[in-house]
Backbone bond lengths (Angstrom), bond angles and torsions (degrees), N, CA, C in turn:
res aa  C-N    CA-C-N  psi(-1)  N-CA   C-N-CA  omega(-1)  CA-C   N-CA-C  phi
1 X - - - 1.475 - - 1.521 110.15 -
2 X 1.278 110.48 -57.20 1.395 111.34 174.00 1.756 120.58 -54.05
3 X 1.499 95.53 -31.92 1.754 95.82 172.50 1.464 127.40 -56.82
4 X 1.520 100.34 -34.13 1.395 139.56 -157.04 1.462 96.51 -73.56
5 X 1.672 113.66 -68.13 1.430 115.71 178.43 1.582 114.55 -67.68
6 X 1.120 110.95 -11.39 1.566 96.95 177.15 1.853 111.71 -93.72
7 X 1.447 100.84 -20.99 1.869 103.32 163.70 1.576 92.04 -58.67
8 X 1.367 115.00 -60.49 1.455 96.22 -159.95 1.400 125.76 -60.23
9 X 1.341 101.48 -35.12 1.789 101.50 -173.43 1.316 113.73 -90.73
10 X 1.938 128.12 19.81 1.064 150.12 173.05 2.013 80.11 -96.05
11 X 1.049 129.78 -94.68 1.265 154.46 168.44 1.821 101.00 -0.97
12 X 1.222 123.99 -64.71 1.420 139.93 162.45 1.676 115.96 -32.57
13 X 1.722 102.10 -69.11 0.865 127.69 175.42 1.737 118.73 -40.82
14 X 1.568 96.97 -52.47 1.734 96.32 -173.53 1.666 108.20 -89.14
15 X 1.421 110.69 -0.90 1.504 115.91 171.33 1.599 116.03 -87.89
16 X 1.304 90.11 -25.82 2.156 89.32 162.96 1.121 111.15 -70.76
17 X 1.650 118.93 -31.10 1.533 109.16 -154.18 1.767 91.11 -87.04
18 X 1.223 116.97 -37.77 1.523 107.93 -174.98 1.443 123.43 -83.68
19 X 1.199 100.40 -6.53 1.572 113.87 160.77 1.957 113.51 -86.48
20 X 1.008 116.14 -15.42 1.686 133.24 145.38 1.234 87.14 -57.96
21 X 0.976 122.11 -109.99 1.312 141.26 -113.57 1.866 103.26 -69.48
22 X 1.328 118.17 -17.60 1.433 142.98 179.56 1.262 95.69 -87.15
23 X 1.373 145.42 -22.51 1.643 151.62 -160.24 1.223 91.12 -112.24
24 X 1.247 132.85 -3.28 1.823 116.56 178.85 1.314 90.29 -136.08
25 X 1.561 115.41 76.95 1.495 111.98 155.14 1.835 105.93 -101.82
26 X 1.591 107.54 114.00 1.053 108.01 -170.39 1.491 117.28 -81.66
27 X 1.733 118.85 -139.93 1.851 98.18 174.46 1.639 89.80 -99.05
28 X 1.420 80.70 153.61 1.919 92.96 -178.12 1.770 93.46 -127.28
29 X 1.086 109.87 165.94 0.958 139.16 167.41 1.896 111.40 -17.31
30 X 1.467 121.59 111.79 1.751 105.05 173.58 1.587 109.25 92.19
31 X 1.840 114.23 2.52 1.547 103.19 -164.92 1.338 81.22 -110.55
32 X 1.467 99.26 158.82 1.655 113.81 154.36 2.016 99.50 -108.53
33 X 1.423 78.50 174.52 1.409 93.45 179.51 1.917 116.45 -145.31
34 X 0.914 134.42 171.49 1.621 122.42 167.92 1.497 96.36 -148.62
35 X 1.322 121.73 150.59 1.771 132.00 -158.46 1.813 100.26 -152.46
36 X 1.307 128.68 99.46 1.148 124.06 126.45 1.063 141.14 -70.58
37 X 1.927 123.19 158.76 1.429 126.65 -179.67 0.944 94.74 179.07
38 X 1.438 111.00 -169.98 1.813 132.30 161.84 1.523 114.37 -113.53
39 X 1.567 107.22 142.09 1.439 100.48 176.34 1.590 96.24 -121.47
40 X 1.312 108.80 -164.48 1.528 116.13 -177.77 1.369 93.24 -156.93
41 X 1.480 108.28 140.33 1.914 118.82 -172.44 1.206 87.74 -129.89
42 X 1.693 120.63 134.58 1.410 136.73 148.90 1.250 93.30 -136.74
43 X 1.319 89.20 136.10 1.754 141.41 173.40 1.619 112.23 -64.09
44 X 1.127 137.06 85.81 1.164 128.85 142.72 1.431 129.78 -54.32
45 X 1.225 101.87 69.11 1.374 122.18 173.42 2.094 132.57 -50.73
46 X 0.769 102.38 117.05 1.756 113.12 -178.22 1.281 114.15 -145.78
47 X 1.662 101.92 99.32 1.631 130.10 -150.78 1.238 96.57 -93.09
48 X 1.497 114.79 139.29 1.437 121.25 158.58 1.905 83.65 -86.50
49 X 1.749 79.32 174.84 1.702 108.43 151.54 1.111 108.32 -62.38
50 X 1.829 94.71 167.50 1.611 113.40 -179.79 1.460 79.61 -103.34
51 X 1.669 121.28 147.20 1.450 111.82 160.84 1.268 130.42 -79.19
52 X 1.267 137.16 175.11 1.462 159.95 -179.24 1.393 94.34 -40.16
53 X 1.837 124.58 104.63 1.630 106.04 42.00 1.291 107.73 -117.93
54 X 1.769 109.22 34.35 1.744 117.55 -168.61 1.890 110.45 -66.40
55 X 1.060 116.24 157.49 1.586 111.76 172.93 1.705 102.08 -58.63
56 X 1.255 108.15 127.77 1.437 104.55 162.05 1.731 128.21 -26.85
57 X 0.952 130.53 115.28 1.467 104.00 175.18 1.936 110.61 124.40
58 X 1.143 93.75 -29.67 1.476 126.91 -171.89 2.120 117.50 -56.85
59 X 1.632 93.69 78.39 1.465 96.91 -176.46 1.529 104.69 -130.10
60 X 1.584 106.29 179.14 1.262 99.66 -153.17 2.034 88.18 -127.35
61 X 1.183 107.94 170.47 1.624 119.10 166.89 1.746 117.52 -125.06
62 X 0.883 121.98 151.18 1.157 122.60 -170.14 1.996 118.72 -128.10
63 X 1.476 125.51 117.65 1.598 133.14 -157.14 1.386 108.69 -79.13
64 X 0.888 129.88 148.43 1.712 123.05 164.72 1.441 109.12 -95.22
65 X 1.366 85.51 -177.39 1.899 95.47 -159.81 1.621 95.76 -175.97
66 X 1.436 86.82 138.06 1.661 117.76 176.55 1.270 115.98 -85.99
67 X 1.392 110.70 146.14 1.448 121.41 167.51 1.402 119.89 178.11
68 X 1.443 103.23 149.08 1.895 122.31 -169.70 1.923 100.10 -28.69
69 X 0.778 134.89 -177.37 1.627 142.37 151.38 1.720 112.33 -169.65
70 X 1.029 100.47 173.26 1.558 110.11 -176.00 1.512 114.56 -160.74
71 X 1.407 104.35 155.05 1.874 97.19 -169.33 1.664 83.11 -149.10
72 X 1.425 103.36 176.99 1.360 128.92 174.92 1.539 106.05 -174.82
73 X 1.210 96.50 142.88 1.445 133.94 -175.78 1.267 135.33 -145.80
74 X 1.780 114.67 169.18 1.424 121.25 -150.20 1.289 102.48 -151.58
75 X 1.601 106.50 104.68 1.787 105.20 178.94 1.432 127.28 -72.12
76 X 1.663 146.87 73.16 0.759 152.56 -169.65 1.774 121.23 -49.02
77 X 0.964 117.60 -15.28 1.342 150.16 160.60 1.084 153.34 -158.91
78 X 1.595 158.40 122.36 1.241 144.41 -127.47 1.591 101.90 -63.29
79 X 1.530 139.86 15.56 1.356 134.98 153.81 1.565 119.90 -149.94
80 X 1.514 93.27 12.13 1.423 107.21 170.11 1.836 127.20 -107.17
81 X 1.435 104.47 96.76 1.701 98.92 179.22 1.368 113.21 -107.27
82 X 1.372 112.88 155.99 1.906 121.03 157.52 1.683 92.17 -96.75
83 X 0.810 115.40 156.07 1.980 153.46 -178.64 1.201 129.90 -137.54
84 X 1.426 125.04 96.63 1.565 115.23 -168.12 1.232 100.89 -100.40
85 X 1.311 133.88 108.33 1.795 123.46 163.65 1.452 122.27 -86.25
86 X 1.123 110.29 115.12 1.623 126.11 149.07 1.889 125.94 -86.47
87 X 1.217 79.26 -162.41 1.636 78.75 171.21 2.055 106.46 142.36
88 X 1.372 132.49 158.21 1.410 117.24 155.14 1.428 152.04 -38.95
89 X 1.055 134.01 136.35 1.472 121.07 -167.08 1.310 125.19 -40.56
90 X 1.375 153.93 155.72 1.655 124.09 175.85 1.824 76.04 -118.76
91 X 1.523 90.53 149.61 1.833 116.77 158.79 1.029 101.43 -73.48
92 X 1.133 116.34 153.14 1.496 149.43 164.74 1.465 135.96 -98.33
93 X 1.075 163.48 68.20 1.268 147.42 -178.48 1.410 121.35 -78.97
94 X 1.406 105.40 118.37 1.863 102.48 -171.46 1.915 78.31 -96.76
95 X 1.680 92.22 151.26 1.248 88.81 148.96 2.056 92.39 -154.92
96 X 1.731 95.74 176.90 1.393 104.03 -170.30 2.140 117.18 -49.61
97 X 0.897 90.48 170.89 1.648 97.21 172.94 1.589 104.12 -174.08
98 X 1.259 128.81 170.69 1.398 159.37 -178.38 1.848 104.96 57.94
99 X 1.087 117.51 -102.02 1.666 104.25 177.07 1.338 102.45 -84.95
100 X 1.692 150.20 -2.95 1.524 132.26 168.71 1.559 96.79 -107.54
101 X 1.431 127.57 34.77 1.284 106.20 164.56 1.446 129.27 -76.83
102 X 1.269 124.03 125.43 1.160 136.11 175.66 1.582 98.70 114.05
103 X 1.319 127.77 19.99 1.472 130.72 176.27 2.185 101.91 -82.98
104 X 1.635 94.56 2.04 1.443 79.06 174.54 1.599 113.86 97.78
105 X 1.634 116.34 -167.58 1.282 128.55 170.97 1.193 122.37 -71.63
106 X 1.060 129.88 113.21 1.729 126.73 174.37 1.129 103.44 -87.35
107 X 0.992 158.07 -69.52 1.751 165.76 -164.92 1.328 117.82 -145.77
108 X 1.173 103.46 -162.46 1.396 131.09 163.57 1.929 121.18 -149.12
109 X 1.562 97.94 144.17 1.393 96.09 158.97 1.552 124.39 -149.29
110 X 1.272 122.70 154.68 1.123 132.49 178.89 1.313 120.31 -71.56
111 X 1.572 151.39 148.39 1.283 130.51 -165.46 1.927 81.95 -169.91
112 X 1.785 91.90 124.17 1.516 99.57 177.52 1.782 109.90 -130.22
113 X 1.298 90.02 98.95 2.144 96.31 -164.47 1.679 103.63 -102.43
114 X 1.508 103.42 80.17 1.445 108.85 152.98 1.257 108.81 -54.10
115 X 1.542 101.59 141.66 1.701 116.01 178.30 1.151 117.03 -137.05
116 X 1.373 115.13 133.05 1.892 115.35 -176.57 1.063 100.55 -115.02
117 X 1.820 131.94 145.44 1.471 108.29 -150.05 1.835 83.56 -158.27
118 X 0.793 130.73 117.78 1.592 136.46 165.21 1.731 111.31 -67.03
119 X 1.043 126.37 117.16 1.433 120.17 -179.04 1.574 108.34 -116.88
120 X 1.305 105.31 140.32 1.785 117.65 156.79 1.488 120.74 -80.79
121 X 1.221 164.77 92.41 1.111 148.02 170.41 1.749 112.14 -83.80
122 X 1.293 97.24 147.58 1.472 98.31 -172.83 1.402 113.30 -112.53
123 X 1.330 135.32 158.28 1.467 146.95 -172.57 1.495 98.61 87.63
124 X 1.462 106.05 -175.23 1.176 106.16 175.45 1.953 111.38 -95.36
125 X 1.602 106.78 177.99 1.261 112.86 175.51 1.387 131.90 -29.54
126 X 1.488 96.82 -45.22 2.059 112.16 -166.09 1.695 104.84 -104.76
127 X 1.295 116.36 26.43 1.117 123.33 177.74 1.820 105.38 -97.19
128 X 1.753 103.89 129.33 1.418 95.19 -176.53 1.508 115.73 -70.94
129 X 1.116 136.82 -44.90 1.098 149.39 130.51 1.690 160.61 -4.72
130 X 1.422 106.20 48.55 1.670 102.38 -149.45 1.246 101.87 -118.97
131 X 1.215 108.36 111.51 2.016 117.63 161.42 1.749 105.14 -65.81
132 X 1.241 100.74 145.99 1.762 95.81 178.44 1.667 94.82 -139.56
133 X 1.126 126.57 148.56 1.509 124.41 150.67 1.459 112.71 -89.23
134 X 1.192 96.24 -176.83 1.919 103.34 163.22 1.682 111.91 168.17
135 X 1.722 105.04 154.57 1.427 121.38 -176.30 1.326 90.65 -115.44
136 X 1.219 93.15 158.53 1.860 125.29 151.31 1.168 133.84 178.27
137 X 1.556 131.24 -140.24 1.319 132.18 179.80 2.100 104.17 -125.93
138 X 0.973 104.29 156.22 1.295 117.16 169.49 1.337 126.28 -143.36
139 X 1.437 121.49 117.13 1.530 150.37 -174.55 1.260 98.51 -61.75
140 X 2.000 139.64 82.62 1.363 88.86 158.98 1.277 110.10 -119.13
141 X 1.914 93.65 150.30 1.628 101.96 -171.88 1.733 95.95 -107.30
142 X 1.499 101.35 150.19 1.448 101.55 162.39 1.857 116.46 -130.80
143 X 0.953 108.57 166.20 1.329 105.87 -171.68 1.600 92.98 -159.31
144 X 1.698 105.17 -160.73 1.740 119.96 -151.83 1.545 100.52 -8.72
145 X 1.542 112.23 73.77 1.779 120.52 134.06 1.088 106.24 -47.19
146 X 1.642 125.97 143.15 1.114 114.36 162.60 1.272 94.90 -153.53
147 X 1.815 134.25 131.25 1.253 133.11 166.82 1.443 121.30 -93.65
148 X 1.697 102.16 155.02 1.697 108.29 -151.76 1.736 83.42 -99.22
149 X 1.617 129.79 -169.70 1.136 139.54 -178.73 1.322 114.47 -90.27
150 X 1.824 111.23 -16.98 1.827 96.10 151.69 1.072 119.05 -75.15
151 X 1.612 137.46 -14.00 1.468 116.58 -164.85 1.817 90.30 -96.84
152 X 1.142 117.69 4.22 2.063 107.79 160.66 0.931 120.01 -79.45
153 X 1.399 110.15 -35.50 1.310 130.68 -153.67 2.011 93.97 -88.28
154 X 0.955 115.47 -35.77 1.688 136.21 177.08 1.802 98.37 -69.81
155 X 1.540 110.28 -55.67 1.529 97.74 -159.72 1.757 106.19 -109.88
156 X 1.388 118.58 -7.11 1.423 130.89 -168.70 1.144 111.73 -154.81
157 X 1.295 131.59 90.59 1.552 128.33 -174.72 1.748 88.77 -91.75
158 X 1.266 90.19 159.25 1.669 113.55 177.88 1.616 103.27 50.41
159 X 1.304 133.64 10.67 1.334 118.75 -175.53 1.682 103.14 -111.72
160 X 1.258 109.60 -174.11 1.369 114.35 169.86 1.384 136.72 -62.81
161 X 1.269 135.51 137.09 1.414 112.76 -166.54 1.510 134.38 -54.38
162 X 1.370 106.54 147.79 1.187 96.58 -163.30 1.360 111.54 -89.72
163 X 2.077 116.11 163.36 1.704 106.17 -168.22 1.361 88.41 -123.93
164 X 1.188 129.48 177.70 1.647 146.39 175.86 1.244 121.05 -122.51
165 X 1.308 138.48 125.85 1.524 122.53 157.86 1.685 104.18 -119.79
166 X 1.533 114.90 132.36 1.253 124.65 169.11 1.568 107.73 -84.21
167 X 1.566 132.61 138.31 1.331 115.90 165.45 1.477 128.49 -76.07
168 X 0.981 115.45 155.47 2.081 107.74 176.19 1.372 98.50 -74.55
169 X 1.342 120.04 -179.38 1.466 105.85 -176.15 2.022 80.15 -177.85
170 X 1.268 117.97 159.63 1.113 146.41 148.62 1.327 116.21 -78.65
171 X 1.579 110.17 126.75 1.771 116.85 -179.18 1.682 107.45 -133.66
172 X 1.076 121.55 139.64 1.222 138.93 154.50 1.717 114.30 -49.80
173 X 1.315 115.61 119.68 1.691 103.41 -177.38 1.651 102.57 -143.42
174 X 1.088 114.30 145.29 1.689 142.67 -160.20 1.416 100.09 -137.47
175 X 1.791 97.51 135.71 1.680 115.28 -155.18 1.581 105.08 -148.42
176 X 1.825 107.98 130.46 1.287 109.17 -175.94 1.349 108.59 -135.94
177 X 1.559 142.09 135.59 1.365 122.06 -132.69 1.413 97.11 -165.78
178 X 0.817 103.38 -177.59 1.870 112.82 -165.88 1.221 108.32 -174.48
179 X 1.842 127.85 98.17 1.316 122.66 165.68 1.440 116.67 -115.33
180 X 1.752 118.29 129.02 1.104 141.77 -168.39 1.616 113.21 -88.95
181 X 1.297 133.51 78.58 1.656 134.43 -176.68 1.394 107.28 -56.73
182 X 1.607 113.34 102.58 1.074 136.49 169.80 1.826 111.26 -56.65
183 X 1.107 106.07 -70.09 1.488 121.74 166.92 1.178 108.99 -135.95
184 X 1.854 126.23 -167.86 1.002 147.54 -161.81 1.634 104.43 -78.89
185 X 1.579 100.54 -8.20 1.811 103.24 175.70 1.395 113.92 -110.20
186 X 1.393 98.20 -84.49 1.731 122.47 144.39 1.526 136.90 0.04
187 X 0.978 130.01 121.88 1.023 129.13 165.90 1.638 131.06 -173.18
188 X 1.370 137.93 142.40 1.318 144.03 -163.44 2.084 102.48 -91.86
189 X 1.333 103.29 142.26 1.703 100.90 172.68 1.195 87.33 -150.98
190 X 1.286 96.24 155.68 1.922 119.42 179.92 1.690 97.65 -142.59
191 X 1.295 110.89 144.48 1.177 115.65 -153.33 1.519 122.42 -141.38
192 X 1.138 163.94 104.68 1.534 165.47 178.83 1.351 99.06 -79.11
193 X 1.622 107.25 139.54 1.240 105.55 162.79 1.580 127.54 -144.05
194 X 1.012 156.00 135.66 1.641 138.17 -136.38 1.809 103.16 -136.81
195 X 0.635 140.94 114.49 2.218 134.58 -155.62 2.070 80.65 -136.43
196 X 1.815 94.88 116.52 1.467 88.27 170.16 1.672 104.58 -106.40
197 X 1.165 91.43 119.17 1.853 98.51 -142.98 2.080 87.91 -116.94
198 X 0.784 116.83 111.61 1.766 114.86 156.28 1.879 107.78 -128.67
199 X 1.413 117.25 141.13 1.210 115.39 157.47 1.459 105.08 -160.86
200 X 1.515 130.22 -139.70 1.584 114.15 -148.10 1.612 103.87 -179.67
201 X 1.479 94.93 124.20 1.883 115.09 -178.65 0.787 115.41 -59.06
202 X 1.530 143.98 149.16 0.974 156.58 164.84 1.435 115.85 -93.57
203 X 1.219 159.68 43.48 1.411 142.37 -154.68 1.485 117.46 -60.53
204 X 1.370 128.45 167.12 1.569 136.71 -167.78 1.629 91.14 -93.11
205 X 0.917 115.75 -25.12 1.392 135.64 177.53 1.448 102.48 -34.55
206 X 1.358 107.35 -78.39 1.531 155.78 -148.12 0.808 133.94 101.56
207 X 1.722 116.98 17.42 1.605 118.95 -169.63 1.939 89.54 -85.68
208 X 1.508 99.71 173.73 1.530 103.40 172.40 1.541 100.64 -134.21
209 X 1.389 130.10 -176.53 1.250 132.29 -147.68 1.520 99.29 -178.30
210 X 0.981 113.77 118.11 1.992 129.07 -162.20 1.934 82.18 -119.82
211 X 1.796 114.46 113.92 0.585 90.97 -169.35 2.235 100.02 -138.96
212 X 1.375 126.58 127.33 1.467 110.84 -172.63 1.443 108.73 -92.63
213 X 1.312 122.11 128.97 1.304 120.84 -179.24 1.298 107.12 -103.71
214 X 1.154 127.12 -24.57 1.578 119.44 -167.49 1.489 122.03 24.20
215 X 1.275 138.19 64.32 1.478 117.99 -175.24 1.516 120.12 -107.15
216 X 1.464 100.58 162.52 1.357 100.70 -156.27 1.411 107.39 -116.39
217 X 1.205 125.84 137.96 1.450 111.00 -172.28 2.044 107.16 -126.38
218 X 1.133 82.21 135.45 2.010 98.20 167.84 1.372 116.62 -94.76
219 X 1.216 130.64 108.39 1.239 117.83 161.27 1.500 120.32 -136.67
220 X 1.888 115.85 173.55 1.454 109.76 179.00 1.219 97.12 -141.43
221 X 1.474 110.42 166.85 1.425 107.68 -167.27 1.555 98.71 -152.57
222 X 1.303 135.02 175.70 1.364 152.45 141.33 1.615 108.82 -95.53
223 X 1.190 106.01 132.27 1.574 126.64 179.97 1.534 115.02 -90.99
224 X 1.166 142.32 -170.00 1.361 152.73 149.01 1.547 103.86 -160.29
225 X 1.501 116.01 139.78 1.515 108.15 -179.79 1.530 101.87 -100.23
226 X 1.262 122.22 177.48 1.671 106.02 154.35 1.380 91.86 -147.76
């Protein structure tokens, strides 16, 4: 009897583990996948000046902001994927810094940084567990700039209000990640992301503005494989 229950709960035992191990079929080779979530982007900001006829000193900071995102991808080999990230525009809030700090809100802008991202994943396929890195490029576009009545009052007193244009620019971006195999479909990822991003204002003014954003983004998502 005692032999009996210990075949069985030997028997039990190796049917959890291969029923694990059958529940973490990760992406292999030929799969796509699609991943919603939310991320959050803050700007590591490193402001030039506004130029002449701005107060000496005259730079700006930039807020982060949340929003939904979504990616899809293509495992090119059992640890090789491409990753395309999208997602909604994020707002912006510039406000003053260096000699106008504390002058408040200057604007806002919109900023939409598709990212194509080559990833390594490590372990094998049926592992629940997979850290991945990854490189690529990042698109960022910005659009509805819009300046508030301190940044006229900052770059154009007595004149008409003032407008902004940020340029789009191409960035280099670096990726560190963590996906958790829920089941044989399913699965949770959390994600770092690093965009070495600089480009430069335009004001209505005519002043210009050399400006490094570097921003860094956190996000998590739910996966589905197919």
């Amino acid at each position: 009897m005692k032999l009996r229950m210990s075949t069985v709960g030997k028997a039990v035992a190796a049917a959890a583990v291969m029923a694990v191990a059958s529940g973490a079929s990760a992406q292999s080779a030929g799969q796509w996948t699609a991943k919603g979530g939310i991320a959050t982007i803050t700007p590591k900001v490193k402001s030039g000046d506004v130029s002449a006829p701005a107060l000496p000193g005259t730079k700006a900071d930039i807020g982060s902001d949340t929003k939904p995102v979504f990616s899809f991808s293509y495992s090119l080999t059992d640890n090789v994927s491409a990753e395309l990230d999208l997602g909604m525009p994020f707002k912006h809030t510039l406000y003053g810094a260096g000699s106008i700090e504390g002058t408040g809100k200057l604007g806002t802008v919109k900023a939409l940084p598709p990212t194509m991202l080559v990833q390594y994943r490590f372990f094998k396929p049926d592992a629940m567990l997979r850290p991945y890195l990854g490189a690529g490029i990042t698109y960022a576009y910005f659009a509805k700039e819009t300046g508030s009545g301190q940044m006229t009052a900052i770059s154009d007193i007595g004149g008409p209000p003032t407008t902004f244009k940020v340029k789009n620019k191409l960035a280099g971006t670096l990726q560190a990640g963590l996906v958790y195999n829920i089941n044989d479909r399913w699965f949770a990822d959390v994600a770092y992301i690093k965009t070495f991003l600089k480009t430069k204002v335009d004001f209505s003014s005519g002043q210009t503005q050399d400006i490094t954003l570097d921003p860094q983004v956190v996000s998590f998502g739910i996966g589905y494989k197919f």
